[in-house]
C-alpha positions as YAML, in Angstrom:
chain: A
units: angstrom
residues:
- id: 1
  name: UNK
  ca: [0.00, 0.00, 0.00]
- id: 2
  name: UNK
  ca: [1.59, 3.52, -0.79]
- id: 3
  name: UNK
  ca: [0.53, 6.19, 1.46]
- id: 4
  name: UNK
  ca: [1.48, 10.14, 1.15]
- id: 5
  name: UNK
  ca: [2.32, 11.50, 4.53]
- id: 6
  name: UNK
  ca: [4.22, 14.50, 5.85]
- id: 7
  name: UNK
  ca: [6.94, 14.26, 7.98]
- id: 8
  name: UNK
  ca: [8.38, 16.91, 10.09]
- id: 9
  name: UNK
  ca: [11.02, 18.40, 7.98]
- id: 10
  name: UNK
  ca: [13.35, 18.26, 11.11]
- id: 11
  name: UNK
  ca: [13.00, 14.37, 11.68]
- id: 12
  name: UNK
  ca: [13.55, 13.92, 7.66]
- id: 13
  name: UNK
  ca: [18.03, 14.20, 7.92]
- id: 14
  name: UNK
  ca: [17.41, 12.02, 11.20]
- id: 15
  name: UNK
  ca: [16.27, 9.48, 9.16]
- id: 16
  name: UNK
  ca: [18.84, 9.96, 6.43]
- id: 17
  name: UNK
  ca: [21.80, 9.45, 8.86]
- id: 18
  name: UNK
  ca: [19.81, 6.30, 10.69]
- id: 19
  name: UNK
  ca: [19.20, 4.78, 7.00]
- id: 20
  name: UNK
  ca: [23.08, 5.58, 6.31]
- id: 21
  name: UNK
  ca: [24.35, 4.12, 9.55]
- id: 22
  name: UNK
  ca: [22.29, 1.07, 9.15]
- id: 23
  name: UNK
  ca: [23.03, 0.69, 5.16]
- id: 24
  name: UNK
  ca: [19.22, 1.00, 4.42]
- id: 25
  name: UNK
  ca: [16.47, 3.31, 3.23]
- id: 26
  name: UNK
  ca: [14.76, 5.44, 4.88]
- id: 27
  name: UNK
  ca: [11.51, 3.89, 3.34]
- id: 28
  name: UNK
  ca: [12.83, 0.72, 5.90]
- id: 29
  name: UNK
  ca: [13.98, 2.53, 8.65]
- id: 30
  name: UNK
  ca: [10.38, 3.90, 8.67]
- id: 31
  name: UNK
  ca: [8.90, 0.66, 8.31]
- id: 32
  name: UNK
  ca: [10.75, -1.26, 11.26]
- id: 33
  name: UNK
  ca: [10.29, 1.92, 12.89]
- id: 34
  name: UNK
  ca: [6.12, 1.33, 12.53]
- id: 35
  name: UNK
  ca: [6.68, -2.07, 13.02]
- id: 36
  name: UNK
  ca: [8.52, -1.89, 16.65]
- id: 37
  name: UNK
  ca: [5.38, 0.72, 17.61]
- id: 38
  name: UNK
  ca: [2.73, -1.79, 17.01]
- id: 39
  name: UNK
  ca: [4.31, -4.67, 18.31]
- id: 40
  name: UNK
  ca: [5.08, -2.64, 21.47]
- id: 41
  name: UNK
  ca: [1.33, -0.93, 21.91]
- id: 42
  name: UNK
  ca: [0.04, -4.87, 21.42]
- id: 43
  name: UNK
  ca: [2.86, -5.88, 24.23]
- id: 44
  name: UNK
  ca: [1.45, -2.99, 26.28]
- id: 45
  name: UNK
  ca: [-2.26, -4.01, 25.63]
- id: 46
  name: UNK
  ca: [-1.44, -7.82, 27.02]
- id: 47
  name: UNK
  ca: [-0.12, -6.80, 29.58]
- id: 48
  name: UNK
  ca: [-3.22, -4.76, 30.37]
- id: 49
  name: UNK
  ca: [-5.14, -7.19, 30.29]
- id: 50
  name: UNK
  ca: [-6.50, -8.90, 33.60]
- id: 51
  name: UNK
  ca: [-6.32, -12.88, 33.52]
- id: 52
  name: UNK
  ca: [-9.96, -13.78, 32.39]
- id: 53
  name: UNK
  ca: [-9.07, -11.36, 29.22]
- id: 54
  name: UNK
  ca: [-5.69, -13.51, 28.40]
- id: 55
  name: UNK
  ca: [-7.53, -16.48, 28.82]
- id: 56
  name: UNK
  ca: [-10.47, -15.12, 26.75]
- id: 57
  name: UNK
  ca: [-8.01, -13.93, 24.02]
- id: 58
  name: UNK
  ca: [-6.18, -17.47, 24.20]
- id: 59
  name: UNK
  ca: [-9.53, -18.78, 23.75]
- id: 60
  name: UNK
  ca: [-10.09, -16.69, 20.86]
- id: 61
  name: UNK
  ca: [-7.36, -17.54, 18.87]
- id: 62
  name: UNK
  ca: [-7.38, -21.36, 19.62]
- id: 63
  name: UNK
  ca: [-11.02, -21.33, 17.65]
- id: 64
  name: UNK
  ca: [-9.91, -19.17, 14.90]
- id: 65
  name: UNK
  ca: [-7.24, -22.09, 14.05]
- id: 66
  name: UNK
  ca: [-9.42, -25.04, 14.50]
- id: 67
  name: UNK
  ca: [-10.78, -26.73, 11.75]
- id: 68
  name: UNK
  ca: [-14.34, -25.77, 10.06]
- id: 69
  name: UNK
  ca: [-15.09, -28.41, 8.18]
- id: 70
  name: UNK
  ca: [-15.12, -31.49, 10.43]
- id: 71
  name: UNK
  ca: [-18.32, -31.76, 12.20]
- id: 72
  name: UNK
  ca: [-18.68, -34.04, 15.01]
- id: 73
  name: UNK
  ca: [-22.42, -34.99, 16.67]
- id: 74
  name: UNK
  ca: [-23.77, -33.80, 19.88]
- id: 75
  name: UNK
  ca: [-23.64, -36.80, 21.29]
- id: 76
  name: UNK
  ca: [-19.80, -36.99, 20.82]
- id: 77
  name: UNK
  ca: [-19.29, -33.22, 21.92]
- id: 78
  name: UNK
  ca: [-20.85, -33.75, 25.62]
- id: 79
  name: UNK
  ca: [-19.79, -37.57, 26.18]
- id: 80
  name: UNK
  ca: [-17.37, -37.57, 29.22]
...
């Protein structure tokens, strides 16, 4: 996705020098730069969270991975 944005013209040789140092762009820098924020706001959020929410959210992602098309009756879902 290409996006337009401005960008403080005072940040803009920060970059540069970064995306020198590191032998990069500064289209990269940028992007790990995004990439550390979000991963460290979702970090944040976690860690937020009280345990019912974790275990909600662990919940949550368990069911997105399982398997839609094998059905199983009611009688084998609440045998014991």
């Amino acid at each position: 996705m290409r996006k337009i944005i401005d960008i403080n013209e005072q940040i803009i040789p920060k970059l540069k020098l970064i995306a020198a140092i590191e032998s990069s762009s500064v289209k990269k820098v940028m992007e790990d730069a995004i990439t550390w924020y979000v991963e460290h706001k979702q970090k944040e959020q976690i860690n937020a969270m009280s345990l019912d929410q974790k275990e909600d959210l662990g919940l949550l992602l368990l069911l997105q991975q399982a398997k839609t098309t094998t059905a199983i009756s009611e009688e084998e879902l609440f045998k014991s």
